[in-house]
PDB file of N, CA, C and O in Angstrom:
ATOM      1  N   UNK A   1     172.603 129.990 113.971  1.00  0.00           N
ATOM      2  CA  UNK A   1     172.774 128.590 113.624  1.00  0.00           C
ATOM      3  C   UNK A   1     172.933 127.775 114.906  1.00  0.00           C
ATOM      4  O   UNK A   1     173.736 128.127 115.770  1.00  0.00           O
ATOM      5  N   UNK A   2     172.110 126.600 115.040  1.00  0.00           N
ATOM      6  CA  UNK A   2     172.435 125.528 116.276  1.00  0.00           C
ATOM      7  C   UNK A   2     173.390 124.809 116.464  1.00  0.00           C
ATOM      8  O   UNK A   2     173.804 124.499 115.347  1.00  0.00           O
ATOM      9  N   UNK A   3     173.865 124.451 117.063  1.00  0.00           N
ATOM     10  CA  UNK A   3     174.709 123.148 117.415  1.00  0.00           C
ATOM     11  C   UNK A   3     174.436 122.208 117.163  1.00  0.00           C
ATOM     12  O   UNK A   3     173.322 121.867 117.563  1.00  0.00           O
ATOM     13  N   UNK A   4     175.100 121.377 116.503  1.00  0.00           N
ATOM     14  CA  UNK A   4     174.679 119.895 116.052  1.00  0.00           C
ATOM     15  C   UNK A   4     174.329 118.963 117.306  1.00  0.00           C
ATOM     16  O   UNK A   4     173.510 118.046 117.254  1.00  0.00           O
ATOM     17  N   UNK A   5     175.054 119.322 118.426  1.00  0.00           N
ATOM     18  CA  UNK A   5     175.064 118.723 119.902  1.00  0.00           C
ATOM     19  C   UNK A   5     174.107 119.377 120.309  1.00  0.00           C
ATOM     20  O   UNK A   5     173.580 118.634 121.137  1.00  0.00           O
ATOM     21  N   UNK A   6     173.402 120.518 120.248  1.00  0.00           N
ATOM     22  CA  UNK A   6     172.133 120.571 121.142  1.00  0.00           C
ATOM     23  C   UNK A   6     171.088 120.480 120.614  1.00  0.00           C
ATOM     24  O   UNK A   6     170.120 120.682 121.347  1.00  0.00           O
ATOM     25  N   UNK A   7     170.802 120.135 119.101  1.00  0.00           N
ATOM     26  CA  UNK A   7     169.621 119.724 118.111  1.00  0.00           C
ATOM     27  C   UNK A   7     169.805 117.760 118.745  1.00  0.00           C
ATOM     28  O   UNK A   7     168.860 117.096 119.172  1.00  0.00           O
ATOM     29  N   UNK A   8     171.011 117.347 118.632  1.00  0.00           N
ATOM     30  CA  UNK A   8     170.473 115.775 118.918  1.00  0.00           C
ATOM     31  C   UNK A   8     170.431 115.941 120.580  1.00  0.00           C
ATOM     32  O   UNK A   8     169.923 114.918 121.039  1.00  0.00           O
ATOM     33  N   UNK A   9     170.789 116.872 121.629  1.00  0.00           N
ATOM     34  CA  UNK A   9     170.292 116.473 123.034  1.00  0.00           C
ATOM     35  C   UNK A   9     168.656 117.119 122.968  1.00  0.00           C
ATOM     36  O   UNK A   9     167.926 116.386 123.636  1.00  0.00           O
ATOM     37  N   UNK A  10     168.112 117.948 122.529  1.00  0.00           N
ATOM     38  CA  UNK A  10     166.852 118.138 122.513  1.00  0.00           C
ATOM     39  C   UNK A  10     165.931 116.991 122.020  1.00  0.00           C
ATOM     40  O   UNK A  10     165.011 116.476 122.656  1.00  0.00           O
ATOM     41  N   UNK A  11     166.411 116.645 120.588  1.00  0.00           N
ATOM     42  CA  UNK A  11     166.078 115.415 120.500  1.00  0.00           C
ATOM     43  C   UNK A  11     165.775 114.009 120.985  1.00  0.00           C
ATOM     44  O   UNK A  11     164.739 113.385 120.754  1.00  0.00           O
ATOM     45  N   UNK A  12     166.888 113.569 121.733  1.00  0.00           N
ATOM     46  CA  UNK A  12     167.318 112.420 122.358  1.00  0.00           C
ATOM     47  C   UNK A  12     165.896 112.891 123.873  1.00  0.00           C
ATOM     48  O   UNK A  12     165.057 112.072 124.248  1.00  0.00           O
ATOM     49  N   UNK A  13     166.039 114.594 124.548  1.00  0.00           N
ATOM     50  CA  UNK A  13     165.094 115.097 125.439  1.00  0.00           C
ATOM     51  C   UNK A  13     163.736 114.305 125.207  1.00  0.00           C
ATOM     52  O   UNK A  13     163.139 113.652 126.063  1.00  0.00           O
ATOM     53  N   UNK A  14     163.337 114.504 123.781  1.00  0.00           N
ATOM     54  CA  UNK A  14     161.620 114.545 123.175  1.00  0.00           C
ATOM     55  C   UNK A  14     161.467 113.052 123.417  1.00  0.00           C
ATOM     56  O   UNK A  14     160.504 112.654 124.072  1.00  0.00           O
ATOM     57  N   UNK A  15     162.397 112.175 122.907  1.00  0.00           N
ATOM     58  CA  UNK A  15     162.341 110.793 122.824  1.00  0.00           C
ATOM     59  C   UNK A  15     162.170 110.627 124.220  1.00  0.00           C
ATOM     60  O   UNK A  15     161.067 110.652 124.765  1.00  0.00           O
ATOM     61  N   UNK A  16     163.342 110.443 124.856  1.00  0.00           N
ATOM     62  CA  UNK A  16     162.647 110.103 126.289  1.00  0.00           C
ATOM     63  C   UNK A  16     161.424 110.412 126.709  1.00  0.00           C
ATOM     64  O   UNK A  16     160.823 109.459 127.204  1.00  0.00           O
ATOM     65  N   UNK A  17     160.552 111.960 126.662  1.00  0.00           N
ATOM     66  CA  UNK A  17     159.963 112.642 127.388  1.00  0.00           C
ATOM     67  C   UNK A  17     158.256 111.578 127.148  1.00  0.00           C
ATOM     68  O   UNK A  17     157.286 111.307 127.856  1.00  0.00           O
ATOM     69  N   UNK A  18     158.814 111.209 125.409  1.00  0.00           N
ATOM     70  CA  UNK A  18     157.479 110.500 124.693  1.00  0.00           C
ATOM     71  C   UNK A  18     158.127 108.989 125.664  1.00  0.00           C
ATOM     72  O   UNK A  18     157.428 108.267 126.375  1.00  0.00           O
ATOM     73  N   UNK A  19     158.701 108.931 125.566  1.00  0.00           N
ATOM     74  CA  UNK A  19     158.671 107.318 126.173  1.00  0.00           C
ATOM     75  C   UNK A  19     158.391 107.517 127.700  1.00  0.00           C
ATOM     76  O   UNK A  19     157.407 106.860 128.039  1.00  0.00           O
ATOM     77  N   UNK A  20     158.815 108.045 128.462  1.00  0.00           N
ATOM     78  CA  UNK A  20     158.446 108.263 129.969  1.00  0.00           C
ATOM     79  C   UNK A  20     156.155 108.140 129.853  1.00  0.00           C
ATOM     80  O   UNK A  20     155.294 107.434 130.379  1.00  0.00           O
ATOM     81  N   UNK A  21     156.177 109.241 128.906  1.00  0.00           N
ATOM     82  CA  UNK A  21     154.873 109.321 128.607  1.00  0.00           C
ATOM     83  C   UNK A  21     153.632 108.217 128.828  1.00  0.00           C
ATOM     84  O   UNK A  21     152.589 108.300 129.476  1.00  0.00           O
ATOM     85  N   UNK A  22     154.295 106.963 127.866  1.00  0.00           N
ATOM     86  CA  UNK A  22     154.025 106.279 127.404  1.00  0.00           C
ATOM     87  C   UNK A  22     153.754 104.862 128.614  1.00  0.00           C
ATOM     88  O   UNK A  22     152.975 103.920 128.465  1.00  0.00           O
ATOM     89  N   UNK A  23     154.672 105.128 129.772  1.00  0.00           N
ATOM     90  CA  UNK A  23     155.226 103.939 130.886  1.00  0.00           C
ATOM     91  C   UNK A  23     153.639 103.610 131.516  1.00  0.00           C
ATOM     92  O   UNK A  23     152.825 104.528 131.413  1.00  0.00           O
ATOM     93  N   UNK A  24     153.222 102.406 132.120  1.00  0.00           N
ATOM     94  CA  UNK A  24     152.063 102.018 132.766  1.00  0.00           C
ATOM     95  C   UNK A  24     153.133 101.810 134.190  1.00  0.00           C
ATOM     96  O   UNK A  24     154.331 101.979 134.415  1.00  0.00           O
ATOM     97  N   UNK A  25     151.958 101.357 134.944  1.00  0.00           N
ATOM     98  CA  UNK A  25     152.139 100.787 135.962  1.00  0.00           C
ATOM     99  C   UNK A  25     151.314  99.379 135.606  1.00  0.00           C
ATOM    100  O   UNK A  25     150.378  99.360 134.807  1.00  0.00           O
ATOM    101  N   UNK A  26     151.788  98.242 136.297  1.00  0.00           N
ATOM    102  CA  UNK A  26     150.774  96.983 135.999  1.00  0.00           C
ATOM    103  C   UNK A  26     151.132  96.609 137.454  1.00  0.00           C
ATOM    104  O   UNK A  26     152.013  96.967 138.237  1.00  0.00           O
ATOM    105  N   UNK A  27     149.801  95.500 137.515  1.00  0.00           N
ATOM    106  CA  UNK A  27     149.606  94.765 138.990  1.00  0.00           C
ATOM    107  C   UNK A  27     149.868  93.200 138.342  1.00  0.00           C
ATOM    108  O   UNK A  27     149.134  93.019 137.370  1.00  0.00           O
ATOM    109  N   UNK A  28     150.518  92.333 138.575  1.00  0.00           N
ATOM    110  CA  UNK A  28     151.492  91.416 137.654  1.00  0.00           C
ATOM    111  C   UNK A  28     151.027  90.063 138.632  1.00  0.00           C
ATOM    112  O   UNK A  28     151.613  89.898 139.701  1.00  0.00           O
ATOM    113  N   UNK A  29     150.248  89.377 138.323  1.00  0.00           N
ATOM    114  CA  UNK A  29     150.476  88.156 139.053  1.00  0.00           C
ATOM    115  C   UNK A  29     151.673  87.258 138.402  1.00  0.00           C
ATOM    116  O   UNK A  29     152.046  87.432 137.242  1.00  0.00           O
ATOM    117  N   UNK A  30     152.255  86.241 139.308  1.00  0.00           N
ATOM    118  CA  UNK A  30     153.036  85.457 138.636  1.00  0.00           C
ATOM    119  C   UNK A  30     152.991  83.759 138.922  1.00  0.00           C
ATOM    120  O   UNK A  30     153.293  83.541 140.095  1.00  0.00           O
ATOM    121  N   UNK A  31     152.722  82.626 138.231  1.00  0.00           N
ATOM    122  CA  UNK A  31     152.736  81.536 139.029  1.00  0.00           C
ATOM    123  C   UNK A  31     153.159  80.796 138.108  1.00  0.00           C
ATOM    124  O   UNK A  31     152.866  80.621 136.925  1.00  0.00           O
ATOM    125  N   UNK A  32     154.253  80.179 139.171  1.00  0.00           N
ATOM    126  CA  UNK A  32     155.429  79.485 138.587  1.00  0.00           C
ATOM    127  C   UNK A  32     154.853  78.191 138.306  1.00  0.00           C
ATOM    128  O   UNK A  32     153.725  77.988 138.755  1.00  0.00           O
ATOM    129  N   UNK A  33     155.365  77.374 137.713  1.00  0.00           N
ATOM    130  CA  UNK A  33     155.035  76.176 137.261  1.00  0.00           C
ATOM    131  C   UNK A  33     155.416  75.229 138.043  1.00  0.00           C
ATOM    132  O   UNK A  33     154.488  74.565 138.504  1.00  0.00           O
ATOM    133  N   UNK A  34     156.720  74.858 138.436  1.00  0.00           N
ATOM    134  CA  UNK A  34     157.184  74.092 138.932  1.00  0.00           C
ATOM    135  C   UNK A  34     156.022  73.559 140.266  1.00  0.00           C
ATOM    136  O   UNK A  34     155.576  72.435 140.033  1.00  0.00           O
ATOM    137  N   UNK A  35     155.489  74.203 141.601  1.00  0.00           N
ATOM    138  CA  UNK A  35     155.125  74.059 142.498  1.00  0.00           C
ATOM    139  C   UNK A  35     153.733  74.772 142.569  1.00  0.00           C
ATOM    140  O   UNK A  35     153.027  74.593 143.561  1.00  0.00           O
ATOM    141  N   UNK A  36     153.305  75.609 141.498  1.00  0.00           N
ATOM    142  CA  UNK A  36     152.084  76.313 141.608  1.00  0.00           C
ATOM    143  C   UNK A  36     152.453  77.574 142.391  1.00  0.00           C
ATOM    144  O   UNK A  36     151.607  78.435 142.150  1.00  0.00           O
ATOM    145  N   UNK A  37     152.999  77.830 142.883  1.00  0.00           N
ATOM    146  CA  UNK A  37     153.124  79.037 144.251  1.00  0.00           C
ATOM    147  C   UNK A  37     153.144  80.192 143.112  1.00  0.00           C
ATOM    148  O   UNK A  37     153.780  80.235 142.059  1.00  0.00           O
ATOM    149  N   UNK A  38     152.097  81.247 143.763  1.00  0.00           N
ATOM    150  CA  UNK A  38     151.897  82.128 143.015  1.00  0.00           C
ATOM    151  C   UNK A  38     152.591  83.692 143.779  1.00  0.00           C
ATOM    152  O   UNK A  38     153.146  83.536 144.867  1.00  0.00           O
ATOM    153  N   UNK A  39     152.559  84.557 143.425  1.00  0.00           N
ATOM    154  CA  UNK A  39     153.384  86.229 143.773  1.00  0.00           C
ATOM    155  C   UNK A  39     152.141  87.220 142.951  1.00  0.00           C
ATOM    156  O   UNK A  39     151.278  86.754 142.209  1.00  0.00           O
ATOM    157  N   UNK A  40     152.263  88.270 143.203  1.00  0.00           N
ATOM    158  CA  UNK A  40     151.931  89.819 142.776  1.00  0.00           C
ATOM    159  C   UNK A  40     152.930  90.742 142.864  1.00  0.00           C
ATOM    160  O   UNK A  40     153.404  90.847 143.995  1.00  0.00           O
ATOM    161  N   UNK A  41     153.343  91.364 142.117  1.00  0.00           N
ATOM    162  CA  UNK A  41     154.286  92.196 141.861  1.00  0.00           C
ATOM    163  C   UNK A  41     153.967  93.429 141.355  1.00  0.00           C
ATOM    164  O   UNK A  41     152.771  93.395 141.068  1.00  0.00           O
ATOM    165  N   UNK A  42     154.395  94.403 141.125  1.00  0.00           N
ATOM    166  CA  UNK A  42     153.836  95.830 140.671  1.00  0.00           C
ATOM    167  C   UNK A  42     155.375  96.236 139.897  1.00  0.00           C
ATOM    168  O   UNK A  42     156.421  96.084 140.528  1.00  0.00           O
ATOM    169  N   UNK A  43     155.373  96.676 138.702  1.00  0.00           N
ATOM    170  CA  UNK A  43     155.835  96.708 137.673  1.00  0.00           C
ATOM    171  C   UNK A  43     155.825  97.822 136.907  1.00  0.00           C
ATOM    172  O   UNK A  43     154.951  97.678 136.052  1.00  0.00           O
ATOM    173  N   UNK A  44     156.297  98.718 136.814  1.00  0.00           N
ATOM    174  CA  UNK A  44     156.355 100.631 136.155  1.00  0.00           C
ATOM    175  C   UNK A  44     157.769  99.896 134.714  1.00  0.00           C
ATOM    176  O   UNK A  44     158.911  99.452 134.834  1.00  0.00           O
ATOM    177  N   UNK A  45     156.636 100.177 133.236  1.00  0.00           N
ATOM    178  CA  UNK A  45     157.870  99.683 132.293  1.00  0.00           C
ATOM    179  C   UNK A  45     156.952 100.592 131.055  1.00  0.00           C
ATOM    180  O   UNK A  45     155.911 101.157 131.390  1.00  0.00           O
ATOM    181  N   UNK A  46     157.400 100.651 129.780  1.00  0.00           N
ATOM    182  CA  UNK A  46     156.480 101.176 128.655  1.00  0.00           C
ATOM    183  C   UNK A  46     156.645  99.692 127.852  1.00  0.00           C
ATOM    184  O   UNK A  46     156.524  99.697 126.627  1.00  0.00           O
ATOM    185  N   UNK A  47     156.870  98.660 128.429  1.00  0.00           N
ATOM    186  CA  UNK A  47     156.699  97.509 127.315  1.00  0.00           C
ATOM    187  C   UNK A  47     156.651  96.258 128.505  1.00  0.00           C
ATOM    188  O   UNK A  47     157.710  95.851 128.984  1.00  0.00           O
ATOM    189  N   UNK A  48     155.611  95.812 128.843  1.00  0.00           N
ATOM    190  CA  UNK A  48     155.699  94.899 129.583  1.00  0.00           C
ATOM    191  C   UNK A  48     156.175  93.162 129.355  1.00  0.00           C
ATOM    192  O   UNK A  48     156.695  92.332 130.099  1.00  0.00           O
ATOM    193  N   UNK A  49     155.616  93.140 127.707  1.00  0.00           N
ATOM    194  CA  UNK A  49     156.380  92.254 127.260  1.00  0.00           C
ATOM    195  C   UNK A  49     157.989  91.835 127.533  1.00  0.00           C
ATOM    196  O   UNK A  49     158.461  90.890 128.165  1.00  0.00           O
ATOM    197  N   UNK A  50     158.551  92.793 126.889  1.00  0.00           N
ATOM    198  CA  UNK A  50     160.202  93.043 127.128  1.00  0.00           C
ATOM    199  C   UNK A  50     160.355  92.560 128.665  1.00  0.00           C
ATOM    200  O   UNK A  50     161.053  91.589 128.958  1.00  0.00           O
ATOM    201  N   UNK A  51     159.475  93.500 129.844  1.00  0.00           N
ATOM    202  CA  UNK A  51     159.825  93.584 131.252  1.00  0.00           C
ATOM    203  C   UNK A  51     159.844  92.168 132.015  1.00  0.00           C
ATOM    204  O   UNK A  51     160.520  91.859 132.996  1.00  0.00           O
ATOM    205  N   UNK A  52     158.773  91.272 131.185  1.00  0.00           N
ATOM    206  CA  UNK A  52     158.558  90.217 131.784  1.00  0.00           C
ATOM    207  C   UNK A  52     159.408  89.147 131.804  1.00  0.00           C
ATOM    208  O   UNK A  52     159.582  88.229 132.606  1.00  0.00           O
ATOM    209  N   UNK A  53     160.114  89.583 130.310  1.00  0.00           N
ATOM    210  CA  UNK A  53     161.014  88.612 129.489  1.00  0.00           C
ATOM    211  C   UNK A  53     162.271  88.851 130.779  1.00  0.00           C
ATOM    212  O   UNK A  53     162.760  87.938 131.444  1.00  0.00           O
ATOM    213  N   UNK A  54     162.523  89.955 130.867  1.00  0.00           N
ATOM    214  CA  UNK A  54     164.042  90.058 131.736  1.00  0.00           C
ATOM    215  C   UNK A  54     163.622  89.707 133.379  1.00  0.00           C
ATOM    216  O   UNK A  54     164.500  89.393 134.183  1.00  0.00           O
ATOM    217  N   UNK A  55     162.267  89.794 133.741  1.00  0.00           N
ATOM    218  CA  UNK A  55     162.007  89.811 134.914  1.00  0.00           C
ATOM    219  C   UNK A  55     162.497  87.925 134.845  1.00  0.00           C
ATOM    220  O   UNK A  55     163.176  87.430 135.744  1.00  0.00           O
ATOM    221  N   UNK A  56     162.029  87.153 133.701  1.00  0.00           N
ATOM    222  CA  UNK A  56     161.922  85.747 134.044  1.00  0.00           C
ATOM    223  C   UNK A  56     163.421  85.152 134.138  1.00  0.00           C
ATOM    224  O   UNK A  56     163.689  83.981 134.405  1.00  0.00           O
ATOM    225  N   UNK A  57     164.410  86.253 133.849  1.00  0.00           N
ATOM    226  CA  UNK A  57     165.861  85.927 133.817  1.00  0.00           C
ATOM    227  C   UNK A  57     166.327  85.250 135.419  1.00  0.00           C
ATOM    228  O   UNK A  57     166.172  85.824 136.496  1.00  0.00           O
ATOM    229  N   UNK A  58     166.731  84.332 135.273  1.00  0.00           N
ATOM    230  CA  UNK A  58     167.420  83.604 136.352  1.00  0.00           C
ATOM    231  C   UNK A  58     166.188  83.193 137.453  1.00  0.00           C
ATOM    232  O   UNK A  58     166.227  83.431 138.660  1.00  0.00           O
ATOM    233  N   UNK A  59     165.038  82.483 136.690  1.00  0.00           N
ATOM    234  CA  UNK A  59     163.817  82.476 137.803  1.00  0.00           C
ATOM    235  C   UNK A  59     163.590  81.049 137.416  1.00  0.00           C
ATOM    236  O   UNK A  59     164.200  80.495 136.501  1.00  0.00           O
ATOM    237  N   UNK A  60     162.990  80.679 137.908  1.00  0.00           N
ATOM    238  CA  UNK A  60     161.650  79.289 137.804  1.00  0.00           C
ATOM    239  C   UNK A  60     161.244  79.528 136.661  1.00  0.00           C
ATOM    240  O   UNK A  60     161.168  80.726 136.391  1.00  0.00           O
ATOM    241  N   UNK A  61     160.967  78.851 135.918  1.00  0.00           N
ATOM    242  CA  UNK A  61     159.625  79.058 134.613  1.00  0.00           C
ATOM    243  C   UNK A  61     158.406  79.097 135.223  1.00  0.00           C
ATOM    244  O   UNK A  61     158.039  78.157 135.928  1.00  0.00           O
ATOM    245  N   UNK A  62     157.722  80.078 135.041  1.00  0.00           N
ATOM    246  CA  UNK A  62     156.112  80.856 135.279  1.00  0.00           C
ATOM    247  C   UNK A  62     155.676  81.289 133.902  1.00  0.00           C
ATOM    248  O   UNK A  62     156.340  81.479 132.883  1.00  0.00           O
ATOM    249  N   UNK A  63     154.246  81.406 134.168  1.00  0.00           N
ATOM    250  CA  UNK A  63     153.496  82.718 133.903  1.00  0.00           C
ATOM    251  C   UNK A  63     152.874  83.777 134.429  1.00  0.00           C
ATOM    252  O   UNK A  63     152.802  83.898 135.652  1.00  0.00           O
ATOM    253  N   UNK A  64     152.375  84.626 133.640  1.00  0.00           N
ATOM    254  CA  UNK A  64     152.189  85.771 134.346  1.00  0.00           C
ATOM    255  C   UNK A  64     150.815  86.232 133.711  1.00  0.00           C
ATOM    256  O   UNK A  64     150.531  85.842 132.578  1.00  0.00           O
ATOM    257  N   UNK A  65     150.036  86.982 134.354  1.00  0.00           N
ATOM    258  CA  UNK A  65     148.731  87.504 133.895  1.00  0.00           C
ATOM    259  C   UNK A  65     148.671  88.773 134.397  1.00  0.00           C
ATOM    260  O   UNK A  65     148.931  88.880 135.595  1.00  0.00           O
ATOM    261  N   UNK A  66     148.348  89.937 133.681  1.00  0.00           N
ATOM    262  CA  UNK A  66     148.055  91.378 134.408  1.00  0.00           C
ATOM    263  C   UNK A  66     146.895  91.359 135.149  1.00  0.00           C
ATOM    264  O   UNK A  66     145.798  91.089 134.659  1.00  0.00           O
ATOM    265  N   UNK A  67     147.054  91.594 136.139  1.00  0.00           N
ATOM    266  CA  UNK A  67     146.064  91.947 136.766  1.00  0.00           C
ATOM    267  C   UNK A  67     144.831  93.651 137.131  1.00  0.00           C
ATOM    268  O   UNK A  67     143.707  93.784 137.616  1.00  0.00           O
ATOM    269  N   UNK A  68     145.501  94.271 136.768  1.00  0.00           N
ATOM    270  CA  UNK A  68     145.450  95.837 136.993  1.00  0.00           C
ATOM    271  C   UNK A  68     146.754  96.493 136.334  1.00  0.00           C
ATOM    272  O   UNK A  68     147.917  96.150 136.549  1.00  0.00           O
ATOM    273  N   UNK A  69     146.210  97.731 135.303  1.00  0.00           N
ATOM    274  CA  UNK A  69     147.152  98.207 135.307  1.00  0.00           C
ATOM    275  C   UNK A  69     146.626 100.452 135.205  1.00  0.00           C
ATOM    276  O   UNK A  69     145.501 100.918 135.030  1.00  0.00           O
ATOM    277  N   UNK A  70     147.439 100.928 135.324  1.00  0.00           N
ATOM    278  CA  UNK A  70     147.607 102.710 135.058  1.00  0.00           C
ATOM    279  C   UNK A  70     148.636 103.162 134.556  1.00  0.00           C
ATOM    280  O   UNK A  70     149.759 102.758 134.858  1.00  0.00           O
ATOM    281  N   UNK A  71     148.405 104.041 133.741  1.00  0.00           N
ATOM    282  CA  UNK A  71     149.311 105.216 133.452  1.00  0.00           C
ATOM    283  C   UNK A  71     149.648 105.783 134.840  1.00  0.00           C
ATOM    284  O   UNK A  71     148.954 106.138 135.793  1.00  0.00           O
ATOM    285  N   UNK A  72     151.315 105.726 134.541  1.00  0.00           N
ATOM    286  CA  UNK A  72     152.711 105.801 135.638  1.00  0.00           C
ATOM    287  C   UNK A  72     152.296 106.875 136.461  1.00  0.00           C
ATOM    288  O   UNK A  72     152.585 106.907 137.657  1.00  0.00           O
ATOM    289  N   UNK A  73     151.493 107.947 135.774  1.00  0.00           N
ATOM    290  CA  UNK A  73     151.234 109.413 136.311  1.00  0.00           C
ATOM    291  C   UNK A  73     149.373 109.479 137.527  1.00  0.00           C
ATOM    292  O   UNK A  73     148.848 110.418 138.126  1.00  0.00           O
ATOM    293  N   UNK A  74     149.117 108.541 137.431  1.00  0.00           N
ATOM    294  CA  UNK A  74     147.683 108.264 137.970  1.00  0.00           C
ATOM    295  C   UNK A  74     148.095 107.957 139.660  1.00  0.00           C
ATOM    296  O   UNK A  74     148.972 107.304 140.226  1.00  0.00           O
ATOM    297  N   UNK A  75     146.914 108.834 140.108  1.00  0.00           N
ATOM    298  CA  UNK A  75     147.567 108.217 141.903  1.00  0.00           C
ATOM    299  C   UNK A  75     146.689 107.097 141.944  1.00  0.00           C
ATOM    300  O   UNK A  75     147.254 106.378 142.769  1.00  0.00           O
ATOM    301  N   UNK A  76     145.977 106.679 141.689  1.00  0.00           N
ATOM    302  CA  UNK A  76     144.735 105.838 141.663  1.00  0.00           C
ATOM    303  C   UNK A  76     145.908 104.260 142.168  1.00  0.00           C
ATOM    304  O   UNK A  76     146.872 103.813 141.546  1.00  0.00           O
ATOM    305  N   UNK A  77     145.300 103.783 143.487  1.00  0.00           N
ATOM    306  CA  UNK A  77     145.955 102.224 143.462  1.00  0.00           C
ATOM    307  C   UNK A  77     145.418 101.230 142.703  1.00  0.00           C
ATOM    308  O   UNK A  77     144.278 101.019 142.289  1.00  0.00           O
ATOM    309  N   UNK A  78     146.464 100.656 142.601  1.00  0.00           N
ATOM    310  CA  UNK A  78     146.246  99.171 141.916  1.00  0.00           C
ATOM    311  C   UNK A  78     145.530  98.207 142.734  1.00  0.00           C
ATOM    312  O   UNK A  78     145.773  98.201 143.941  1.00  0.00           O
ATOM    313  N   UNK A  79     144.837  97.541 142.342  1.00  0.00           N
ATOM    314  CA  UNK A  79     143.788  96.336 142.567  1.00  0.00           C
ATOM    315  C   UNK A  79     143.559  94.961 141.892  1.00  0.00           C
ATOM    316  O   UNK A  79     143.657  94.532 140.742  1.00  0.00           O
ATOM    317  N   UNK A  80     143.227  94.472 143.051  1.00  0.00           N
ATOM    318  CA  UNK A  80     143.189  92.656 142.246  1.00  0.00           C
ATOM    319  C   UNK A  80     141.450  92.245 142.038  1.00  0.00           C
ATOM    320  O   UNK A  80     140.679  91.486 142.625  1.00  0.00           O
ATOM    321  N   UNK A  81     141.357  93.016 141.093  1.00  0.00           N
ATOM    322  CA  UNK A  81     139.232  92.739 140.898  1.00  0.00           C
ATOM    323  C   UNK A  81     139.216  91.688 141.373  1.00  0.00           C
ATOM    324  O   UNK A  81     138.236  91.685 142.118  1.00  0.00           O
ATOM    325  N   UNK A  82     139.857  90.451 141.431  1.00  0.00           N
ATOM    326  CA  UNK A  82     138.684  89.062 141.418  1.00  0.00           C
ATOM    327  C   UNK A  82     138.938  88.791 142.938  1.00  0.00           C
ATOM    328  O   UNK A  82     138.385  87.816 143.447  1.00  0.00           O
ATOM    329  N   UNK A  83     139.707  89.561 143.656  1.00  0.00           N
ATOM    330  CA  UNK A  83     139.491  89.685 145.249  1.00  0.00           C
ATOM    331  C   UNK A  83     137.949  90.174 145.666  1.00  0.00           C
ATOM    332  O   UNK A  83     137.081  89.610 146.333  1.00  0.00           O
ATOM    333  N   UNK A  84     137.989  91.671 144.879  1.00  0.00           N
ATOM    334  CA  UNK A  84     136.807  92.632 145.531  1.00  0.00           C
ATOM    335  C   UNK A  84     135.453  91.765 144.755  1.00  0.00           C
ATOM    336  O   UNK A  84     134.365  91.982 145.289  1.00  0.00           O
ATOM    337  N   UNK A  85     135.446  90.744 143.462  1.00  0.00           N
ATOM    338  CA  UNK A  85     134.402  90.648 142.888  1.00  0.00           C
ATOM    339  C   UNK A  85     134.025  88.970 143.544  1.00  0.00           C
ATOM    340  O   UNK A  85     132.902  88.468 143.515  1.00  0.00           O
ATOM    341  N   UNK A  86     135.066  88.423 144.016  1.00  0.00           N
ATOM    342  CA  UNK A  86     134.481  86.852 144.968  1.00  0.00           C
ATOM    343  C   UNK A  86     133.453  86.938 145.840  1.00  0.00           C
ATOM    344  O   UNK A  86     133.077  85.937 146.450  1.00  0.00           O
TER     345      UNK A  86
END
């Protein structure tokens, strides 16, 4: 018979293991409103929505557009196409 404590830490294991799984990397432009001045940022989250929401905590009001993104596990770099395609 198992342990009730090591059926929910295996558990709680799988959950993470699927969510780690799941994480991108994104190439994040950002340009604020106020002055236009724009940033790129690089960003490792499994919900970028959420990420953006807390990233905008205590900032300027912006938006943001992805620019590039990979699965967390890819060596492949991130890139800004409309650099290499001008």
């Amino acid at each position: 018979m198992m342990d009730l404590g090591i059926i929910l830490i295996k558990d709680r294991g799988q959950q993470m293991e699927s969510r780690i799984s799941k994480r991108k990397t994104y190439l994040v432009e950002i340009m604020y409103y106020e002055n236009h001045n724009t940033e790129v940022t690089t960003i490792t989250t499994d919900n970028i929505n959420w990420s953006m929401s807390e990233y905008q905590r205590n900032r300027k009001a912006f938006q943001w557009e992805i620019l590039d993104w990979k699965q967390e596990i890819d060596e492949r770099q991130l890139q800004d196409q409309r650099e290499i395609d001008a």
